[in-house]
MARBA-3410 file (N, C-alpha, C, O; in Angstrom, 1 decimal):
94
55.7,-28.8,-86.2,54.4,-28.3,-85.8,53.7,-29.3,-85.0,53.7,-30.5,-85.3 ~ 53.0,-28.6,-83.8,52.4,-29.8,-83.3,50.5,-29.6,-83.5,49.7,-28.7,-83.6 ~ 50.6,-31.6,-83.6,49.1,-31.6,-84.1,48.7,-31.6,-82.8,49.5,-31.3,-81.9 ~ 46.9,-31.9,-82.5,46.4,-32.2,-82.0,45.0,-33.2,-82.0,43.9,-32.7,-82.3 ~ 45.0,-34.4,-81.7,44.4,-35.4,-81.7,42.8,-35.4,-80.8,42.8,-35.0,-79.7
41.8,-35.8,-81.3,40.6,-36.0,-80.5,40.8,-36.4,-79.2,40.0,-36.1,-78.4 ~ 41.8,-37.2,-78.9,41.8,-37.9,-77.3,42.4,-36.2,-76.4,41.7,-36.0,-75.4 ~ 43.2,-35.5,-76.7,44.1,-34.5,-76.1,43.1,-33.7,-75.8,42.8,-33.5,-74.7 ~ 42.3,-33.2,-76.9,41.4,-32.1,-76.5,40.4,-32.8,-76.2,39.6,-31.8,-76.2 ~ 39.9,-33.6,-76.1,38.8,-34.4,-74.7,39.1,-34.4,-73.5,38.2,-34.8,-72.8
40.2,-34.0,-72.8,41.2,-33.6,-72.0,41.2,-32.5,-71.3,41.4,-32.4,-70.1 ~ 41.1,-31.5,-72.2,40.8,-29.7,-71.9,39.8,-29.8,-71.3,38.8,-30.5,-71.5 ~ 40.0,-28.7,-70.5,39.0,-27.9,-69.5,38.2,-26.8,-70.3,38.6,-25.7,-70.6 ~ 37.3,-27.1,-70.6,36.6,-25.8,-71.1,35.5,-25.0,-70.3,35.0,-25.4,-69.3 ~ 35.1,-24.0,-70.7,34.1,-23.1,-70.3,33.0,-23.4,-69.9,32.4,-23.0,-68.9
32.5,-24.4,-70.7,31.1,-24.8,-70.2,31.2,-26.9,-69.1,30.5,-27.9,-68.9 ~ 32.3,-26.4,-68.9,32.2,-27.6,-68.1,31.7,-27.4,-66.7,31.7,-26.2,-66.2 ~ 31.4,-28.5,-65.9,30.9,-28.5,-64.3,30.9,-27.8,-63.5,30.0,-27.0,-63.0 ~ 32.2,-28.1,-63.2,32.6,-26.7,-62.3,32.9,-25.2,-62.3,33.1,-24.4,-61.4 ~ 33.0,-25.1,-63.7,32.8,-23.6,-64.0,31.3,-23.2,-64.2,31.0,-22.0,-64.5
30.2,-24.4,-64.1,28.6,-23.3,-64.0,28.1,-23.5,-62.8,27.0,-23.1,-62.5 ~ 28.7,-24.1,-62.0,28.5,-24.3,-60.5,29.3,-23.1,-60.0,28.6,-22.4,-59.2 ~ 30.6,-22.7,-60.3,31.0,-21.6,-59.6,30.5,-20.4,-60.2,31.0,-19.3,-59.8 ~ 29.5,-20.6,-61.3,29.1,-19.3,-61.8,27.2,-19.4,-61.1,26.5,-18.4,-61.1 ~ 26.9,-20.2,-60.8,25.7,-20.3,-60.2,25.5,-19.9,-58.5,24.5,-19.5,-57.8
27.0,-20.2,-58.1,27.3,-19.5,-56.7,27.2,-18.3,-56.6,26.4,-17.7,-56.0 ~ 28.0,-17.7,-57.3,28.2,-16.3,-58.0,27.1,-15.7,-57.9,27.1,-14.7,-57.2 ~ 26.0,-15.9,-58.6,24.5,-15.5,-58.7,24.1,-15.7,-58.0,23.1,-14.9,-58.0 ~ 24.0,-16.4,-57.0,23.3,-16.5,-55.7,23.8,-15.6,-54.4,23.1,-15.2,-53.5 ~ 25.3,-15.4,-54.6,25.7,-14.4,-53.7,25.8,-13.0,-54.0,26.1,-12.1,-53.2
25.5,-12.8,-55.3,25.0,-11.5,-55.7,23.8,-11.1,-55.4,23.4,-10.0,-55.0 ~ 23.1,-12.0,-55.8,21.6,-12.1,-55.2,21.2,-11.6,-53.7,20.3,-10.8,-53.4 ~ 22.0,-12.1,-53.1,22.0,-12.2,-51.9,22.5,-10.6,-51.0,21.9,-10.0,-50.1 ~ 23.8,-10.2,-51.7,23.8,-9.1,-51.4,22.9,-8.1,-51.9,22.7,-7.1,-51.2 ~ 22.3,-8.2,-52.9,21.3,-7.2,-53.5,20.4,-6.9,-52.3,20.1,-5.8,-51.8
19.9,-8.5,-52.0,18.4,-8.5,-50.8,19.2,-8.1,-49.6,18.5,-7.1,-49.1 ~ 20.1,-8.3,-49.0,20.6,-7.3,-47.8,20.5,-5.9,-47.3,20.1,-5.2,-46.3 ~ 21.3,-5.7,-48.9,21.2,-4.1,-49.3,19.6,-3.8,-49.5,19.4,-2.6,-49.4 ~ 18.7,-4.3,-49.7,17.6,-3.5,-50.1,16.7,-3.9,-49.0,15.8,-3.1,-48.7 ~ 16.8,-5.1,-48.4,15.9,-5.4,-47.2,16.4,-5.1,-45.6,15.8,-4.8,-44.5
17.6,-5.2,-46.1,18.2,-4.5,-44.4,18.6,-3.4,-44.5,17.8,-2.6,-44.0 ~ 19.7,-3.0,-45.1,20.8,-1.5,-44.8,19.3,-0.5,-45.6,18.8,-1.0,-44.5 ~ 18.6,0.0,-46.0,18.3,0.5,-46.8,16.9,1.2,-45.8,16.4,2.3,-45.8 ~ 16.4,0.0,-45.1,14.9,0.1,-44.7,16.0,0.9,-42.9,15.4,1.6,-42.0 ~ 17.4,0.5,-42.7,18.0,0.9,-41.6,18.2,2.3,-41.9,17.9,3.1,-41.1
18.6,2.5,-42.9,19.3,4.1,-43.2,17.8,4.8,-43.2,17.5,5.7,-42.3 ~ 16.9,4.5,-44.0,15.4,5.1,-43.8,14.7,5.6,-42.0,13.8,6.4,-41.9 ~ 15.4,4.9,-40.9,14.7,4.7,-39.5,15.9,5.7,-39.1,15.4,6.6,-38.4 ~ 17.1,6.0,-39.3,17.8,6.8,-38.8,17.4,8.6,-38.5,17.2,9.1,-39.6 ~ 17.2,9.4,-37.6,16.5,10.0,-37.0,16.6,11.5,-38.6,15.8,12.2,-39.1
17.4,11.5,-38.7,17.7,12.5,-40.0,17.0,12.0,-41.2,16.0,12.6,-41.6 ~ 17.3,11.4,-41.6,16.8,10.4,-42.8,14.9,11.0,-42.8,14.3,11.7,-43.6 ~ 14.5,10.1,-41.3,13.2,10.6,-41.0,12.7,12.2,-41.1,11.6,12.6,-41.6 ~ 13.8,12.8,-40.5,13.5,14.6,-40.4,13.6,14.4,-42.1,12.6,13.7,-42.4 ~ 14.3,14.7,-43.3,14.3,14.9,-44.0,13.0,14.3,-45.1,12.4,14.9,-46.0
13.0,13.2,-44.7,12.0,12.2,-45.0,10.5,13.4,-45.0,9.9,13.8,-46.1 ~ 10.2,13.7,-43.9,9.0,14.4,-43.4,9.1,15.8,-44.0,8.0,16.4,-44.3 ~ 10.7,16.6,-44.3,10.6,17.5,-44.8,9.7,17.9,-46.2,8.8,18.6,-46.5 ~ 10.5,16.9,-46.7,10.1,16.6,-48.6,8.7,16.1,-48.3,8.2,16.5,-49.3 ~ 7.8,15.4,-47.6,6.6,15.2,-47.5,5.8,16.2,-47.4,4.9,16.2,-48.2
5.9,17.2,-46.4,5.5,18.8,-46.1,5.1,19.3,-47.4,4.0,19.7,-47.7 ~ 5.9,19.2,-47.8,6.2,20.1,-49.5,5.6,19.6,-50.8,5.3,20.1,-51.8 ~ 5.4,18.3,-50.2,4.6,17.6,-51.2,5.9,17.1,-52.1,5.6,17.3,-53.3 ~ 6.7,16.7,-52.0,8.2,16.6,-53.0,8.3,14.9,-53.1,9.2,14.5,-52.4 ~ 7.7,13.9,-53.8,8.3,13.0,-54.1,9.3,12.8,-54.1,10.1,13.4,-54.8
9.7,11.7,-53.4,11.3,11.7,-53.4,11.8,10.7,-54.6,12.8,10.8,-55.3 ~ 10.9,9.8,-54.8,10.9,8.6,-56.3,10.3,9.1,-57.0,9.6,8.3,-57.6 ~ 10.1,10.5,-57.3,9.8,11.4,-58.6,11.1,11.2,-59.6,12.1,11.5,-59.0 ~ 11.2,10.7,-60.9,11.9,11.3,-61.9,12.2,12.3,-61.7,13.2,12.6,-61.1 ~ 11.2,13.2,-62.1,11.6,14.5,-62.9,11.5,15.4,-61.9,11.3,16.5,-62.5
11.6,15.5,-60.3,11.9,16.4,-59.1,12.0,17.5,-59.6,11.3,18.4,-59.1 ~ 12.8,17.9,-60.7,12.9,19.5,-60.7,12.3,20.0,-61.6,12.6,21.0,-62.3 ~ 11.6,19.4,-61.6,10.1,20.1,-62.6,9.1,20.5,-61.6,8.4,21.4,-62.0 ~ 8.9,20.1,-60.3,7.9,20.2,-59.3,7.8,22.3,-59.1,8.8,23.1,-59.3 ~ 7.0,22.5,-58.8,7.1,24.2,-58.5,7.9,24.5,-57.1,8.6,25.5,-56.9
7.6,23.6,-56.3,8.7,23.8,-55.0,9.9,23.2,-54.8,10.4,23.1,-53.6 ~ 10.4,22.7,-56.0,12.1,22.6,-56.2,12.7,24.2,-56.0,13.6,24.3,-55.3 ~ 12.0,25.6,-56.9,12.5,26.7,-57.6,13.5,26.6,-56.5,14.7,26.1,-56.6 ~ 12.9,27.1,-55.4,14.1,27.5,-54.3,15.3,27.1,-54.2,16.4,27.6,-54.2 ~ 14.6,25.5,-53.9,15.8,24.8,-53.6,16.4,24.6,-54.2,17.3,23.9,-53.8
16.6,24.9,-55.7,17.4,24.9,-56.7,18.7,25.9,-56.7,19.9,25.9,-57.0 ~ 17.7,26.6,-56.3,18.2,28.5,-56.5,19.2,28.2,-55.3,20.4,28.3,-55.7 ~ 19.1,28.0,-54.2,19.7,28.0,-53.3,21.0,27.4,-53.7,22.0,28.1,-53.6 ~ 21.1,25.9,-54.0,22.1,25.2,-53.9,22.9,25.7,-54.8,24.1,25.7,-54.6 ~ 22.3,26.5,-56.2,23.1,27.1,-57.3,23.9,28.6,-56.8,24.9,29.1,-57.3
23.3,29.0,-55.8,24.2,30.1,-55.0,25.3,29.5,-54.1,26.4,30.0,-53.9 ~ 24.9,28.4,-53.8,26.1,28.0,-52.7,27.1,27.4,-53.4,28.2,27.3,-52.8 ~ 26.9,26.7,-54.8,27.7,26.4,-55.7,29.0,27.5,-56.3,30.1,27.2,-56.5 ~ 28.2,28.8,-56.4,29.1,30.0,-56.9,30.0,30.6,-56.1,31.1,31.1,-56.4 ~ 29.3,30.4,-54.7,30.0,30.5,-53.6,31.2,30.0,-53.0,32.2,30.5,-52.4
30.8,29.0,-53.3,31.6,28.1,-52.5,33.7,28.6,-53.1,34.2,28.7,-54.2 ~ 34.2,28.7,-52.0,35.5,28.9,-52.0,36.3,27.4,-52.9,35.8,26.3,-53.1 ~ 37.5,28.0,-53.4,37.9,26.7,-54.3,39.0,25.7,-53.2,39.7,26.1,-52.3 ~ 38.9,24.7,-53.7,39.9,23.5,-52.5,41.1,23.1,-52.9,41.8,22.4,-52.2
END
């Protein structure tokens, strides 16, 4: 059987050494980083795109929170509920 001696495993690489919280501290910064892209660029872009806008304006009209929770509690969901739930039953199988 083999031992192992205090000099050997002073030796080992372990988890909380150097370079494993530096490549974990990159890590968090490039996630970071994609987060703020996605939420400061692609997001405020997808918002300016001409549909986005029409629909944007639509659900405004109606008074329809779009960062409403509970959207289908509103009285002017009924329709639009009803609707999609017909086109649901409808819809041909693939």
């Amino acid at each position: 059987m083999r031992s192992f001696n205090s000099e050997a495993t002073e030796d080992m690489p372990t988890c909380r050494s150097t370079g494993f919280r530096q490549t974990g501290g990159i890590r968090l910064v490039l996630s970071l980083g994609v987060v703020a892209v996605i939420w400061c660029v692609l997001l405020p872009a997808i918002a300016r795109r001409p549909a986005m806008v029409e629909h944007l304006n639509w659900l405004d009209d109606r008074g329809i929170d779009p960062s409403a929770m509970y959207y289908t509690e509103l009285e002017m969901m009924d329709p639009i509920l009803r609707r999609l739930e017909r086109q649901r039953q409808f819809k041909p199988a693939e």
